[in-house]
LUMDO-519199 format. One line per 4 residues: their letters; for each residue x, y, z of C-alpha. Coordinates in steps of 0.001 Angstrom, whole numbers, plus 500000, padded with zeros to 6 digits. Example, Ala and Ser with C-alpha at 12.3 -4.5 7.8 and 13.67 -1.06 7.14 Angstrom:
LUMDO-519199
AS = 512300/495500/507800; 513670/498940/507140
This chain:
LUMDO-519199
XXXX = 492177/471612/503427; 494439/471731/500103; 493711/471749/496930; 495934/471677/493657
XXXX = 496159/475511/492386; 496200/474264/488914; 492488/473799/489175; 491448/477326/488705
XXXX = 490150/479238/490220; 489675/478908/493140; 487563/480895/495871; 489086/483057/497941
XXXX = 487414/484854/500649; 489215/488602/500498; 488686/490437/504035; 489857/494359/503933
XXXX = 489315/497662/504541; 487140/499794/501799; 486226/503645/501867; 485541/506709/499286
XXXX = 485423/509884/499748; 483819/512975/498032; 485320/516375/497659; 482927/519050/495510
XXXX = 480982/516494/493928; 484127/514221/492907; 484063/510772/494542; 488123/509790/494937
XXXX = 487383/505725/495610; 490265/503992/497827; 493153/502985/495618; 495008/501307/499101
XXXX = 496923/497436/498954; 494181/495787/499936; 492012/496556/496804; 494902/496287/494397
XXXX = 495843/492891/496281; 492153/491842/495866; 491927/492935/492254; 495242/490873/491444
XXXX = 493394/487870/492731; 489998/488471/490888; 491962/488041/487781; 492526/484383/488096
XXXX = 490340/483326/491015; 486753/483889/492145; 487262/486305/494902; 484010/487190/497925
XXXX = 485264/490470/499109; 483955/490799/502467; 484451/494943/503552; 485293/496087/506929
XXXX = 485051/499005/508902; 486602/501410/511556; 488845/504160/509476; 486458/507623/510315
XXXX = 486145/506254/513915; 489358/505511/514526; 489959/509323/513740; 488177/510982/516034
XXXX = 489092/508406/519101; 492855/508887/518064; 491943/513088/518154; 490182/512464/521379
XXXX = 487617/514736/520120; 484598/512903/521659; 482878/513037/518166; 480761/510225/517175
XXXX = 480825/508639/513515; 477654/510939/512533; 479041/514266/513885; 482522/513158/512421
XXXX = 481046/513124/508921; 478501/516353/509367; 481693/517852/510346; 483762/516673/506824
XXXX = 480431/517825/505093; 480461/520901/506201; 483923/521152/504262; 482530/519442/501238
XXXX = 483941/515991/502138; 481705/512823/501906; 482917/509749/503341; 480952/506321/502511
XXXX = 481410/503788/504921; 480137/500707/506304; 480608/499563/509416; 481996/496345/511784
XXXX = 483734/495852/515076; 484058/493250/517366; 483844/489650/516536; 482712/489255/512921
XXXX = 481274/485802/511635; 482553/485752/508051; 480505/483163/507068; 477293/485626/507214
XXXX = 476796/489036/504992; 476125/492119/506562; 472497/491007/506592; 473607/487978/508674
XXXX = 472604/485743/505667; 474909/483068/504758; 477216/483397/502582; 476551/480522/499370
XXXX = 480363/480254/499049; 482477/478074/500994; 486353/479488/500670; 489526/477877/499365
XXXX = 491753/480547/500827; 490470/483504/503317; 493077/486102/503377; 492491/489063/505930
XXXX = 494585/492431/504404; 495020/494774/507607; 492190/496032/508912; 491558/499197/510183
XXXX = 488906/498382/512005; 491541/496023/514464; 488359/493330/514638; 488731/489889/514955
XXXX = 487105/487158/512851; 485181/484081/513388; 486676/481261/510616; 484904/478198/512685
XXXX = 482146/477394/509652; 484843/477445/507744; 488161/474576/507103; 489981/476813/504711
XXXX = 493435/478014/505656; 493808/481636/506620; 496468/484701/505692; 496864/487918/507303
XXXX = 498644/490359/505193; 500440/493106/507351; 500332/496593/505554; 502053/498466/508532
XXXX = 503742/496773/510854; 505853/499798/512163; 502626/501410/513312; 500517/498010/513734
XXXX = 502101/495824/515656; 501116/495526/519192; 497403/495431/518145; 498459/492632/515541
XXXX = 499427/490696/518470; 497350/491840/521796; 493815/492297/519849; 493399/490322/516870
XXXX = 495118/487295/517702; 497426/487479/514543; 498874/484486/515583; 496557/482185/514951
XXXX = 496825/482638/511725; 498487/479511/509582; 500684/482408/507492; 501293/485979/508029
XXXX = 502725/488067/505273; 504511/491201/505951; 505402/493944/503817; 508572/495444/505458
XXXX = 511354/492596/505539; 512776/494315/508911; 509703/493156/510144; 509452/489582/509733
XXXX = 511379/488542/512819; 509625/490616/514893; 506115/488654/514276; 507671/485111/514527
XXXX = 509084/486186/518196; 505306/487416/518714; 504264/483647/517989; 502923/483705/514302
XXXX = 504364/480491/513054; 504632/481069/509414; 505803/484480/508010; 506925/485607/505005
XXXX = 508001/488893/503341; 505554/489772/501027; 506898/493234/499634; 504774/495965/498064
XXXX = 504011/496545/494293; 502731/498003/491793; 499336/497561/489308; 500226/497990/485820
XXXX = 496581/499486/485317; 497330/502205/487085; 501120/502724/487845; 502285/502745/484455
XXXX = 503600/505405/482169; 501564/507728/480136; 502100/510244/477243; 502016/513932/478784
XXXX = 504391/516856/478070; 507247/517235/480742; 506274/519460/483381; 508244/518801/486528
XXXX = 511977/518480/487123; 510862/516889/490759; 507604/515678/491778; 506779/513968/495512
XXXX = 503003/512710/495757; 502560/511958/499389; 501851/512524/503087; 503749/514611/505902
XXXX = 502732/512532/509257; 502558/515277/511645; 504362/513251/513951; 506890/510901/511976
XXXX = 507428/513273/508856; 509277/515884/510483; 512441/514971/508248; 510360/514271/504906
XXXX = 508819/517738/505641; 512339/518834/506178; 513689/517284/503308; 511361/518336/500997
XXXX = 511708/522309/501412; 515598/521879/500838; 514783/520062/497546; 511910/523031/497080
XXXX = 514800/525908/497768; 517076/524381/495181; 514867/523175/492431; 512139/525562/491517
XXXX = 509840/523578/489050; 509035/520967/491352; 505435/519581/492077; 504751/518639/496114
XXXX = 501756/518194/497555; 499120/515228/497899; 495227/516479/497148; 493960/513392/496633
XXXX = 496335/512712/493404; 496082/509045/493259; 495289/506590/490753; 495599/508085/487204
XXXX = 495849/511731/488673; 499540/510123/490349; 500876/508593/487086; 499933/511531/485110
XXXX = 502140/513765/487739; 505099/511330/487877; 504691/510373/483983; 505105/514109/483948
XXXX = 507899/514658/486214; 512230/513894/485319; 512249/513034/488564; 510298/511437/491270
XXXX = 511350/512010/495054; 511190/509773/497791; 511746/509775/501609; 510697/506891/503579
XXXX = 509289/507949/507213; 510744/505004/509890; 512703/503176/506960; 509851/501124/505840
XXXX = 509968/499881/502162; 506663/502217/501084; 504770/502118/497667; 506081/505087/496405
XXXX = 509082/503077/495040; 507194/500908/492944; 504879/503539/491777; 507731/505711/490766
XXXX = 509795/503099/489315; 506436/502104/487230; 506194/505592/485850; 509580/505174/483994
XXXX = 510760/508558/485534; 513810/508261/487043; 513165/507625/491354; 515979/509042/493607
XXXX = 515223/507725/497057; 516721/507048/500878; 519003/504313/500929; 517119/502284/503405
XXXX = 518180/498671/504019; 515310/496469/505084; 514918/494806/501140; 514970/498012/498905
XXXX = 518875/496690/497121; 517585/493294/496926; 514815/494161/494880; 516506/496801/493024
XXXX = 519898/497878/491726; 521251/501424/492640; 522466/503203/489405; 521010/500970/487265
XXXX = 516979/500638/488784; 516945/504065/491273; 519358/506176/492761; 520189/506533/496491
XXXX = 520924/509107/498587; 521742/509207/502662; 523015/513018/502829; 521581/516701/501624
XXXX = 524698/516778/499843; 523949/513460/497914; 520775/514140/497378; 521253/517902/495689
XXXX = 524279/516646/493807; 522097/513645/492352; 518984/515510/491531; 521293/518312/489717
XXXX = 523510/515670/487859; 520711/513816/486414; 518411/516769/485593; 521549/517724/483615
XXXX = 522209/514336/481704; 518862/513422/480412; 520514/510235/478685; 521927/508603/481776
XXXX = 518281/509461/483693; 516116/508093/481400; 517991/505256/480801; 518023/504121/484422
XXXX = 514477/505436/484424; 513526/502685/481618; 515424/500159/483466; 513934/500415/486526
XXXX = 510730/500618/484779; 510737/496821/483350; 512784/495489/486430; 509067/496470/488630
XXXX = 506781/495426/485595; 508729/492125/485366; 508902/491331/489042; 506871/493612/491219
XXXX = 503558/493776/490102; 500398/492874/492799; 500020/489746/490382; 503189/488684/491448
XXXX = 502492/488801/494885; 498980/487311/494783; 500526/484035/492926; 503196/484041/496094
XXXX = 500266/483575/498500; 498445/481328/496520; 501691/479275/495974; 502886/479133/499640
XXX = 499952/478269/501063; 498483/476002/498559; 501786/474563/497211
C-alpha cells in the first residue's frame, strides 16, 4: 500500500521500547531514540505508539541471578529505585491493545525501533509496509537475524554506517543508514555560568569500556575542573552540564557513531572526540564542526590548546552547533523514513 506523503498526516503505527524509573521520589522518564524518533513523527503525523517490554528481565537473565521480574524490582526498591514497566514477549498481534481489543486505527507506516524485549510481531491484519530501525547493531545483531526475523522487513534502517552491509548479507533487502540525532527540545544550548573545562555524561560498560574508563582518568589527572559521571543526567539535567562545560568529551566504545556527538555538538560547546570512521567526517568537518583525536598525546594537546584559545573553541563550537541543528535533528530523520518508504 502507498500513499502520497503530501496528504498529511498520515498514521503511523510506532512499536518501541518505553520505561521510567524512580530514584527518592524523582521519576527520570526514558529519554532513549525510540521516543525522540516517535516524538519527531507525532509532529507531522498521527502516531499509535504501541510499548513493549523485556528491559528489567533481560537484566537479571543476562546476571544469571535466577531473579524473577517481581524480586528484580523489590530488590531496586529496596535501594530506592522504581521501575514502571509493562510487559510483552513472544509473538505480539499489533493489531490488538494490551487488552486484546482492536485497535480503531488501521496504519500507513508501522515502524518497529529496537526492541528490547527481542519479540516478534504479527503485521497479517495489517497491508501497511513495515521499518525496523536498528539502535545497536554492534551488540544486536545475531538476534536481529536468528529471532525476530529482521528480514522480513520491506526496509531496515541502521544507525552505524559500518553496519549496513552486514544486514544486507543477513538477507534484509532494503537498508539504509539512518544516523543518530539530536532533538532541539532538549539538546540545545542554555544560559548557565561556565562551570566545567571538560564534561563526559555517559556509561563505562564493564565489559567494552575498559579504554573509555581508561581514557577518562588520564583526562581527570590532567584537567582538574572536569565533570564525569552519569546519575541519571539526561534530558535538561545533560544540556545544562554540557551548556555548562568548554568542553565536551567523547570516546566511542566499538567505534560506533553514538549520540553523544550530536548532543554535544547541539550544546554549542566545543566536542573533542575519537576519530572513528564509519560516517562521523561525512557528517561533520574536523576543525571546523569537532575536533579529533586518535592518541593521549592528541587528545591532551587538544583539550589544553583550546581551553587556552577561547576564540578558536567557541567558534568551532557555534559551527558545529548549526551544522547538527540544520541537518541532524530526529525531524530530519523521521522525514527520511517517511520519504524512502513512501516516496
Amino acid at each position: 500500500m502507498t500513499r502520497n506523503v503530501d496528504r498529511l498526516p498520515l498514521n503511523i503505527f510506532v512499536i518501541r521500547d518505553g520505561w521510567s524509573l524512580s530514584i527518592g521520589g524523582e521519576l527520570h522518564p526514558s529519554i532513549g531514540y525510540g521516543e525522540l524518533l516517535a516524538h519527531a513523527f507525532r509532529k507531522e503525523h498521527s502516531v499509535t505508539s504501541i510499548i513493549t517490554d523485556g528491559w528489567s528481565e533481560r537484566i537479571a537473565v543476562q546476571a544469571k541471578s535466577g531473579r524473577t521480574l517481581r524480586s528484580l524490582c523489590k530488590v531496586l526498591t529496596r535501594v530506592g529505585a522504581r521501575i514502571d514497566r509493562e510487559f510483552a514477549r513472544g509473538v505480539i498481534d499489533v493489531s490488538v491493545d494490551r487488552n486484546h481489543r482492536s485497535i480503531p486505527v488501521s496504519p500507513d507506516l508501522i515502524v518497529v525501533i529496537e526492541s528490547a524485549a527481542r519479540a516478534k510481531f504479527d503485521f497479517s491484519k495489517f497491508q501497511a509496509p513495515t521499518a525496523f530501525v536498528v539502535t545497536d547493531p554492534y551488540i544486536g545483531f545475531e538476534e536481529h537475524t536468528k529471532e525476530m526475523g529482521i528480514q522480513a522487513y520491506d526496509y531496515v534502517f541502521v544507525t552505524q554506517r559500518d553496519c549496513v552491509d552486514k544486514y544486507k548479507e543477513a538477507g534484509c533487502v532494503n537498508v539504509q543508514w539512518l544516523p543518530p540525532a539530536c532533538d532541539p527540545e532538549i539538546h540545545r544550548r542554555v544560559n548557565v555560568p561556565s562551570q566545567f573545562d571538560v564534561c563526559f555524561v555517559g556509561n563505562i560498560h564493564p565489559r567494552w569500556g575498559t579504554e573509555r574508563k581508561r581514557l577518562l582518568e588520564l583526562v581527570g589527572k590532567n584537567f582538574e575542573n572536569h565533570w564525569f559521571g552519569q546519575n541519571f543526567r539526561y534530558g535538561r539535567r545533560m544540556t545544562c552540564l554540557y551548556s555548562s562545560s568548554k568542553i565536551v568529551f567523547n570516546k566511542s566504545i566499538l567505534g560506533e557513531l553514538n549520540m553523544r556527538v550530536f548532543e554535544g555538538l547541539a550544546s554549542a560547546s566545543l566536542l573533542i572526540t575519537d576519530r572513528i570512521q564509519n560516517g562521523l567526517l561525512e557528517l561533520f568537518s574536523e576543525k571546523k564542526d569537532l575536533i579529533c583525536y586518535e592518541t593521549d598525546d592528541e587528545l591532551i594537546s587538544a583539550i589544553r590548546y583550546y581551553l587556552q584559545h577561547a576564540e578558536e573553541r567557541e567558534k568551532i563550537g557555534r559551527h558545529g552547533y548549526r551544522t547538527v541543528m540544520k541537518n541532524h535533528t530526529f525531524d530530519d530523520r523521521a522525514r527520511q523514513i517517511v520519504n524512502t518508504m513512501l516516496p
